[in-house]
C-alpha positions in Angstrom: 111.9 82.9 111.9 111.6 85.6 109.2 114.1 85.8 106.3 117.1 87.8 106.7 116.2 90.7 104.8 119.4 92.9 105.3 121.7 90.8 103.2 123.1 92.5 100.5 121.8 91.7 96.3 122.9 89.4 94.5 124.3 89.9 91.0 122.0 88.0 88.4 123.7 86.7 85.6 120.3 86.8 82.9 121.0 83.3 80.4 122.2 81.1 82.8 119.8 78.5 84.8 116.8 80.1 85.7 115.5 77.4 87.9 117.4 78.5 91.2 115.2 81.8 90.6 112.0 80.5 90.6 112.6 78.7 93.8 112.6 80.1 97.2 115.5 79.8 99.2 115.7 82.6 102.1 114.4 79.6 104.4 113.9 76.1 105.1 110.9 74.2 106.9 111.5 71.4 109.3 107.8 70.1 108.3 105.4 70.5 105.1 109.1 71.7 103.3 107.2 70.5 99.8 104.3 72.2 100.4 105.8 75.9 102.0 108.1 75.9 98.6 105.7 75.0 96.2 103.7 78.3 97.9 106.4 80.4 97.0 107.8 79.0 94.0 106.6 81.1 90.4 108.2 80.6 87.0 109.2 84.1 84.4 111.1 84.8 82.2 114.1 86.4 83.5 115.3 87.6 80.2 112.4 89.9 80.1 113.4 91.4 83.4 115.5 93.7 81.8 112.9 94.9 79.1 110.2 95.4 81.6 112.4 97.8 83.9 113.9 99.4 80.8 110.4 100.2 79.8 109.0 101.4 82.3 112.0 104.0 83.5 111.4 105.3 80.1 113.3 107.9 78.1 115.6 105.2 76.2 116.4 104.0 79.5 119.9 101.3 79.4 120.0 99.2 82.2 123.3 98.1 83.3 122.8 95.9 86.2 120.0 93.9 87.7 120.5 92.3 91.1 118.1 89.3 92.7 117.2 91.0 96.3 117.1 89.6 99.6 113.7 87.1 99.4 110.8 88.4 101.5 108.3 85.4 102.5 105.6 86.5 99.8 107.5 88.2 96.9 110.6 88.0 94.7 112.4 91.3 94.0 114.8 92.9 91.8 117.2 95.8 91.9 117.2 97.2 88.4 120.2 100.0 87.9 120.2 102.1 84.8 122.9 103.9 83.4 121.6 107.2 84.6 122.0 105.6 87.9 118.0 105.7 88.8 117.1 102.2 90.8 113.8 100.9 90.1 112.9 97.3 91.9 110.6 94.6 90.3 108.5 93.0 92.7 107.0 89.6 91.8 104.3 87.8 93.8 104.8 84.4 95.1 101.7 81.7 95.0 100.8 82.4 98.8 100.8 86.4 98.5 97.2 86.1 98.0 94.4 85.2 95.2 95.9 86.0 91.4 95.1 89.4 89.4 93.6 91.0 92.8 96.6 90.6 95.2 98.9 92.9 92.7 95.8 95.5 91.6 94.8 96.0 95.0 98.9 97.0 96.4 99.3 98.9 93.7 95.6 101.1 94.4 96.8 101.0 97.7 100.4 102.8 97.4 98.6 104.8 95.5 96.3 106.3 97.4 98.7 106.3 100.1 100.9 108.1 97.9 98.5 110.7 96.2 95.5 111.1 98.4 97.0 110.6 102.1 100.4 112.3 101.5 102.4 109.4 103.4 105.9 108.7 101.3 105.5 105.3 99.5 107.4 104.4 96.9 106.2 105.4 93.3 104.7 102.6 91.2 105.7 103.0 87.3 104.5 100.0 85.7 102.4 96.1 86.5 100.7 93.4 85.5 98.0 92.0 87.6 97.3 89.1 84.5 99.8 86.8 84.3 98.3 86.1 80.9 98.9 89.3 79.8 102.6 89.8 81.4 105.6 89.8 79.2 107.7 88.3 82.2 104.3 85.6 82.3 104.0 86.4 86.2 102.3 89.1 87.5 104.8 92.2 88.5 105.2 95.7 89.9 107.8 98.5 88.6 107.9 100.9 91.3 110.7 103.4 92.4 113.3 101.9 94.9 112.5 103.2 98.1 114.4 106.8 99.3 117.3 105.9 102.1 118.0 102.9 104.1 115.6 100.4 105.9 115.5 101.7 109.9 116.5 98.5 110.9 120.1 99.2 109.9 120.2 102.2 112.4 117.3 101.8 115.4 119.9 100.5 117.7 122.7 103.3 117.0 120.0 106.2 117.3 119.5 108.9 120.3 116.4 108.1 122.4 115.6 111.5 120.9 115.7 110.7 117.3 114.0 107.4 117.6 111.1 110.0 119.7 111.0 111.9 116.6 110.7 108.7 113.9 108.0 107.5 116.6 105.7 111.0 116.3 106.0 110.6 112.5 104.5 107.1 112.5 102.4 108.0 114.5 101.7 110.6 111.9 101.6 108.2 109.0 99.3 105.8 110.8 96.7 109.2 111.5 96.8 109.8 107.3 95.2 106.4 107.5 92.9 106.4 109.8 91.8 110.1 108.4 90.2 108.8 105.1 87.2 106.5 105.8 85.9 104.7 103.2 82.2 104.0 102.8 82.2 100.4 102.5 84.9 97.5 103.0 86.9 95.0 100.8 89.9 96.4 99.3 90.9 99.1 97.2 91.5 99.1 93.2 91.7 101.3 90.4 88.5 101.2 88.6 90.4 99.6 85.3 91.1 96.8 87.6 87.9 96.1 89.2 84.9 95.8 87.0 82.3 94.0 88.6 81.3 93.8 92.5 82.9 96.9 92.9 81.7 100.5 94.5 83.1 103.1 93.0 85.0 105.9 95.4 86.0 108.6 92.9 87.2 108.6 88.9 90.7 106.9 89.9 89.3 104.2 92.9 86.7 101.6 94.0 86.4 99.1 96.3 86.1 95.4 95.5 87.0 92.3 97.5 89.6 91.5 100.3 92.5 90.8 99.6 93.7 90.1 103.4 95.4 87.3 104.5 93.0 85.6 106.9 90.5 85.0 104.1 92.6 83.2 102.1 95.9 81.5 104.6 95.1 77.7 106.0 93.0 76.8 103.5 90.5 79.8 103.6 91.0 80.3 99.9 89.4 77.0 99.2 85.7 78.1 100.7 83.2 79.4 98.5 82.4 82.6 100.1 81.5 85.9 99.3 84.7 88.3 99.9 83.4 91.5 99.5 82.4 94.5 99.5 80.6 95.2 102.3 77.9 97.8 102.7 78.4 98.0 107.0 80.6 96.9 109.8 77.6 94.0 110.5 78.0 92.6 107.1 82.0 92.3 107.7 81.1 90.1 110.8 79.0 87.9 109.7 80.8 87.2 106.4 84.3 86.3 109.3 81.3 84.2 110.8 80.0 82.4 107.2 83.6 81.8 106.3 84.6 80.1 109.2 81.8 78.1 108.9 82.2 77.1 105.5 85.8 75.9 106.6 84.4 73.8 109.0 81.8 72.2 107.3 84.7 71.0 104.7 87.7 70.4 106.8 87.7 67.5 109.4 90.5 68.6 110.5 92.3 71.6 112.1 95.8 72.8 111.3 97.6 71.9 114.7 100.5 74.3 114.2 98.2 77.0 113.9 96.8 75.7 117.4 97.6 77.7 120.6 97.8 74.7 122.0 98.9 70.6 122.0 95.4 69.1 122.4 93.4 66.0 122.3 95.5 64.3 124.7 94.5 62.5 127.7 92.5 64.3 129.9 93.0 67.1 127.7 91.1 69.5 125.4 89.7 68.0 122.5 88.6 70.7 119.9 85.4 69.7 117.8 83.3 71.3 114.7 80.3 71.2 117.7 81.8 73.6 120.1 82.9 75.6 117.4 80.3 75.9 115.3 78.0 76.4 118.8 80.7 79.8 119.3 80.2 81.2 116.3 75.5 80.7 116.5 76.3 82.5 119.5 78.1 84.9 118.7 75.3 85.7 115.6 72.7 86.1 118.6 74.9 89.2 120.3 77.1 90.8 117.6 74.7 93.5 116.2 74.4 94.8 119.6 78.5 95.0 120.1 79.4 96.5 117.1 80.4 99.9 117.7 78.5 102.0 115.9 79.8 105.2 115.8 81.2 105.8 112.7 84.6 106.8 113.6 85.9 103.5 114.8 83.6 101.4 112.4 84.3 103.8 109.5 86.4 101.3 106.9 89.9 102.3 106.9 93.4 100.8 105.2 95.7 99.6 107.4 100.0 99.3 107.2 99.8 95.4 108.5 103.1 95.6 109.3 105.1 98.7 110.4 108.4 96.7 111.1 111.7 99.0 111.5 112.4 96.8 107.9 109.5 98.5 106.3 110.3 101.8 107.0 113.0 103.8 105.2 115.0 107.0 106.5 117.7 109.0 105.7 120.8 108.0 106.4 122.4 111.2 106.5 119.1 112.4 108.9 117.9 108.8 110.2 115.4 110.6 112.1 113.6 111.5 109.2 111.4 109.1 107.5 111.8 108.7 103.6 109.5 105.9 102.3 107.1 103.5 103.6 107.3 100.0 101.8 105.1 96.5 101.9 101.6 97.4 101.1 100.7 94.2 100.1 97.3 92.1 101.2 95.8 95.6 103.2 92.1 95.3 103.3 89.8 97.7 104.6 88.0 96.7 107.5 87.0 98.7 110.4 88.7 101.2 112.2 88.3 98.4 115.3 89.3 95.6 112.9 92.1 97.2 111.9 93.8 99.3 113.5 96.8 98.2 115.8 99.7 99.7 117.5 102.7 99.6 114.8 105.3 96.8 115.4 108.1 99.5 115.8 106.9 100.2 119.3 105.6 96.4 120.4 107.0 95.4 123.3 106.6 92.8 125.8 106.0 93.9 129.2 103.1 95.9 131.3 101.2 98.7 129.6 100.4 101.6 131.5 97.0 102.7 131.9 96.0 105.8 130.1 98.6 108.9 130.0 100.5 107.8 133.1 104.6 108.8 132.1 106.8 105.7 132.7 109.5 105.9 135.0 112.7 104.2 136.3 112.6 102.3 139.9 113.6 103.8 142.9 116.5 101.4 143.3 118.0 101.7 139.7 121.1 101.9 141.1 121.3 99.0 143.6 120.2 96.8 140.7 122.8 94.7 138.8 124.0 95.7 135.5 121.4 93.0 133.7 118.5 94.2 135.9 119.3 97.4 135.3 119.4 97.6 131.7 116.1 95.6 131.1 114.7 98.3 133.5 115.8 101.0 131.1 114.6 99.4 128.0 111.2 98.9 129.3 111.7 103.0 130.2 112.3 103.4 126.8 109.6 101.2 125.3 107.2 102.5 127.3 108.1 105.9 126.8 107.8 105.3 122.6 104.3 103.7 123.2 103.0 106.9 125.4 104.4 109.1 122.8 102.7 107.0 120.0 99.6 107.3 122.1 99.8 111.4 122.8 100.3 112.0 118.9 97.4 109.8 117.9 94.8 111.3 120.6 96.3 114.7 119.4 95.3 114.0 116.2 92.5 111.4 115.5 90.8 110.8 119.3 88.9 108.1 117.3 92.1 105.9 116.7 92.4 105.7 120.2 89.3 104.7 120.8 89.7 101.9 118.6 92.8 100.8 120.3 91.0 101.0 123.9 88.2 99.2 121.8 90.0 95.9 120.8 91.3 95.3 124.7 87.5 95.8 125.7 85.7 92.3 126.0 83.2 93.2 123.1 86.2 93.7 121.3 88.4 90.6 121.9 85.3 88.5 120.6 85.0 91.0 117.4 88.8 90.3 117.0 89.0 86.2 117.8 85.7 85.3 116.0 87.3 85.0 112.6 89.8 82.4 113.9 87.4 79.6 115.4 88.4 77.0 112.6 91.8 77.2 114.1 91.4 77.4 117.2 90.4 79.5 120.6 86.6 78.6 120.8 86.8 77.9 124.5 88.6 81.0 125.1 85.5 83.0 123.2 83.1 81.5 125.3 84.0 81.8 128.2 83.9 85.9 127.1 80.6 85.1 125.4 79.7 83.6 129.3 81.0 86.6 130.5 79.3 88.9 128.6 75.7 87.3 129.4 76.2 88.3 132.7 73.3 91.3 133.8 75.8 93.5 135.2 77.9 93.4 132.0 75.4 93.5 129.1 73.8 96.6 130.6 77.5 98.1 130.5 77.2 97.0 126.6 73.6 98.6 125.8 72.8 100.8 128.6 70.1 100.6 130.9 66.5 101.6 131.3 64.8 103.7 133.7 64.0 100.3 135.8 67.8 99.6 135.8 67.2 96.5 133.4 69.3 96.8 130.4 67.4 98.3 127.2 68.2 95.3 125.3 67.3 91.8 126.9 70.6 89.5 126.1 70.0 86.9 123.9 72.3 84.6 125.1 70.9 82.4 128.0 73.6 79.4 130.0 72.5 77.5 132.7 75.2 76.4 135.8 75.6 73.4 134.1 76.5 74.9 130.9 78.7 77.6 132.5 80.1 74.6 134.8 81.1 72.5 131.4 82.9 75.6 129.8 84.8 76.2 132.5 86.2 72.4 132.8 87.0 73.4 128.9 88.1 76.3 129.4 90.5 75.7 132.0 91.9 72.5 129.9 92.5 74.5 126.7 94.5 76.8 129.4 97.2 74.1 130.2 97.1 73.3 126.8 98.2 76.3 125.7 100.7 76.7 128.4 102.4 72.7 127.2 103.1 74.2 124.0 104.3 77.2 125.0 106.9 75.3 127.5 108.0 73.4 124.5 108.0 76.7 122.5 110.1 77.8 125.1 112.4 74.5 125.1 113.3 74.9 121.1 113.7 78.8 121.3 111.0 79.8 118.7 108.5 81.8 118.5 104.7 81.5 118.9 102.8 80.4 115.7 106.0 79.2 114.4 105.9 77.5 111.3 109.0 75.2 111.3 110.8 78.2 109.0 114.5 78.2 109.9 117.3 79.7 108.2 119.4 77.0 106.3 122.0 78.1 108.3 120.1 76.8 110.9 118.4 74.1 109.9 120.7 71.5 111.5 120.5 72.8 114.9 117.1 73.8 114.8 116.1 70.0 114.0 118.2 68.5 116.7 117.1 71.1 119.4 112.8 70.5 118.1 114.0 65.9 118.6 115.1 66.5 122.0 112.3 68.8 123.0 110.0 66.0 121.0 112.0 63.3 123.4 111.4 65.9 127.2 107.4 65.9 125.9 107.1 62.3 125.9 108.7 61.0 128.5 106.9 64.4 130.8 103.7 63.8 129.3 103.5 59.9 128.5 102.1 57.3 131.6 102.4 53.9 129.7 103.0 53.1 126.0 99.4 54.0 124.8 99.7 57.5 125.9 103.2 57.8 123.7 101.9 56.7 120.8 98.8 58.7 120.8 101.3 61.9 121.6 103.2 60.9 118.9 100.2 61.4 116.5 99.2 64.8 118.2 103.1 66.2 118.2 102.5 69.3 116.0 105.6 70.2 114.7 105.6 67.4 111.8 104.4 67.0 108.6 100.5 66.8 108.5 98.1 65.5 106.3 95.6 67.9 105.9 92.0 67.0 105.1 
């Protein structure tokens, strides 16, 4: 469950204890608590809070208030006022934001270029410290204007269908600036001063250097060796995915079960293993060069917003259908366009997407329904409705963003997009598509075919009955797997890939609802004694020692 980002500051009273500071506190964590704070727990010197901000607003700036904001999961932020009345915000990077010095130099080359070179409305950056060495506050920090307006979040639900249209046509917009400047290699961005070796330089102000994404360094990818970049080609992306999810399995034993889709390992059940893993990702090695797209539009390396929320997007609250700042650029890498690029969160929605540029509409029988049928049938009107709009402004604009949004539902492009997960999990997933892709009918769909009707490129991957027989017996028990955890997903009211977070608020009633499921699972799952215990040791929601 995300922290409640719409509270209001919180005076900080500089001299008193600093240690409540330095903690996190937005959440609690019903397993691993020691280990999720220790992530997100960084010592400064608050004193020098002040000093920083005054410095970098400039012009014998006096500050006259400074206020702790509302924790996000990565950062810790300040509202600095000044007696002009200007607000600048001091943003300070937790432990699990990502790797030290690059995490801060790469968000602030990223706003940017956003700001200056792709003309989307970010926040200005005034003054940071990617050293902690070298940092006055001894943490690493960013000055940067406070966002224009209020967060969207605050309004979505009181706005006109046709206002929310119009903030929708401007993300879509914003997400077209990105996808408009293609890099010629991938990693992430950096201003030259920052990035000094294993860097390619863009222009005097920018070069690319490693990643600074999230998926090379979360659940223990930061402890590989690996290279991180850059990249010269779309290939080289893929097969570094492939060499660091090897590397994590030839280190781990183990695999992080509440990253699992599933509760496996149980009788007659799934049980994942570094073979069958490791044989997914040789496989994929033999095929990938020949499913990369290659036209340069959607494998040109782009940056990418990770997360257009309606938190992270600012309007004016005197025009909310304007957009007036775009915030959280933190951990973007660029990959390619078909890595990614995804449909913002604004517009997610659950429930059936229509096929091409087919307009939504109401049932017949709208109504005869009753009021609770009714209105889900209108919000799905309306969510639909924001997604074809989304989709009409980006074909408008870049027909290549589209293309790499009908790309990632293709099947090349679901194994491009699950390879670099196969520590976790989802190997029998990936090869059954791998099984399916084998198939003659479907590679020559993939590389064409000759004159003779045989594809131009012979498929290098080769399963006898047997083989495809096994898979499937795998396949279908990682399927019920997946579908036991999502039940007792279902039973404690959380989300998918939850992590245990929980509001303190909610910490009490959380834990007691996550025992009784624990008690349901046992007693629906368990034949005799030996099968309890042995689901008592694969129960995922509990602390884990991780090896």
């Amino acid at each position: 469950m995300p922290p409640n980002r719409g509270r209001a500051p919180e005076t900080l009273l500089v001299g008193s204890d600093p240690e409540p500071l330095f903690r996190y506190s937005a959440q609690r964590w019903l397993w691993n608590e020691p280990e999720q704070l220790r992530r997100r727990y960084v010592q400064f010197d608050p004193n020098a809070l002040i000093h920083i901000a005054e410095e970098a607003a400039g012009h014998d700036a006096v500050c006259l208030d400074l206020s702790r904001l509302p924790e996000g999961n990565f950062n810790k932020a300040f509202l600095a006022t000044m007696e002009d009345g200007r607000q600048l915000v001091v943003k300070i990077p937790n432990p699990n934001a990502g790797p030290a010095h690059y995490t801060t130099a790469s968000e602030v080359a990223t706003m940017q270029f956003a700001r200056e070179k792709l003309n989307i409305p970010v926040p200005k950056v005034l003054a940071y410290c990617s050293r902690d060495g070298e940092s006055k506050l001894g943490a690493e920090y960013i000055v940067m204007e406070k966002a224009p307006g209020i967060e969207l979040g605050r309004v979505w639900n009181d706005l006109k269908a046709r206002e929310k249209l119009a903030i929708v046509k401007q993300v879509g917009s914003i997400t077209c600036n990105l996808a408009r400047f293609q890099f010629p290699c991938y990693g992430a961005l950096y201003r030259r001063q920052d990035i000094s070796f294993e860097s390619q330089v863009i222009d005097d102000d920018f070069a690319v250097g490693p990643t600074v994404g999230r998926a090379w360094f979360d659940d223990r990818r930061g402890d590989v060796d690996v290279p991180r970049g850059p990249w010269n080609s779309a290939e080289c992306v893929m097969e570094a995915l492939v060499q660091r999810e090897t590397a994590c399995l030839e280190k781990f034993r183990t695999f992080p079960q509440d990253c699992q889709q599933g509760i496996f390992g149980g009788p007659g059940c799934y049980h994942p293993s570094h073979k069958a893993k490791l044989s997914v990702l040789q496989d994929f090695l033999k095929i990938h060069s020949h499913i990369i797209p290659h036209s340069k539009g959607i494998a040109g390396g782009v940056i990418w917003h990770n997360d257009l929320h309606a938190d992270n997007i600012f309007v004016d609250p005197d025009n909310p259908s304007q957009i007036t700042s775009i915030i959280d650029w933190q951990g973007v890498p660029i990959y390619p366009m078909f890595l990614a690029a995804h449909h913002p969160s604004l517009i997610e929605y659950d429930g059936p997407k229509l096929d091409g540029f087919v307009q939504p509409t109401l049932p017949d029988n709208l109504d005869s329904l009753d009021p609770q049928a009714r209105k889900r049938a209108k919000v799905l009107f309306a969510a639909q409705s924001f997604w074809l709009s989304y989709e009409i402004e980006v074909q408008r604009a870049i027909p290549e963003l589209l293309q790499a949004f009908r790309y990632k539902d293709s099947l090349p492009g679901q194994i491009l997009g699950m390879i670099g997960s196969i520590c976790d999990d989802g190997e029998p997933y990936v090869q059954s598509l791998l099984a399916d892709l084998s198939e003659k009918s479907t590679w020559k769909q993939v590389v064409g075919a000759n004159e003779t009707g045989h594809p131009n490129v012979p498929c290098p991957l080769h399963y006898s009955k047997e083989e495809i027989s096994h898979q499937q017996v795998e396949y279908s028990k990682w399927q019920k797997d997946v579908e036991r955890k999502a039940r007792v997903i279902d039973e404690i009211g959380v989300y998918p890939g939850w992590n245990g977070a929980v509001s303190p608020q909610e910490y009490d009633e959380v834990a007691k609802r996550l025992s009784v499921s624990k008690q349901n699972f046992l007693l629906r799952e368990s034949a005799n004694e030996q099968e309890k215990a042995l689901w008592e040791k694969l129960w995922p929601f509990q602390d884990a020692v991780v090896r």
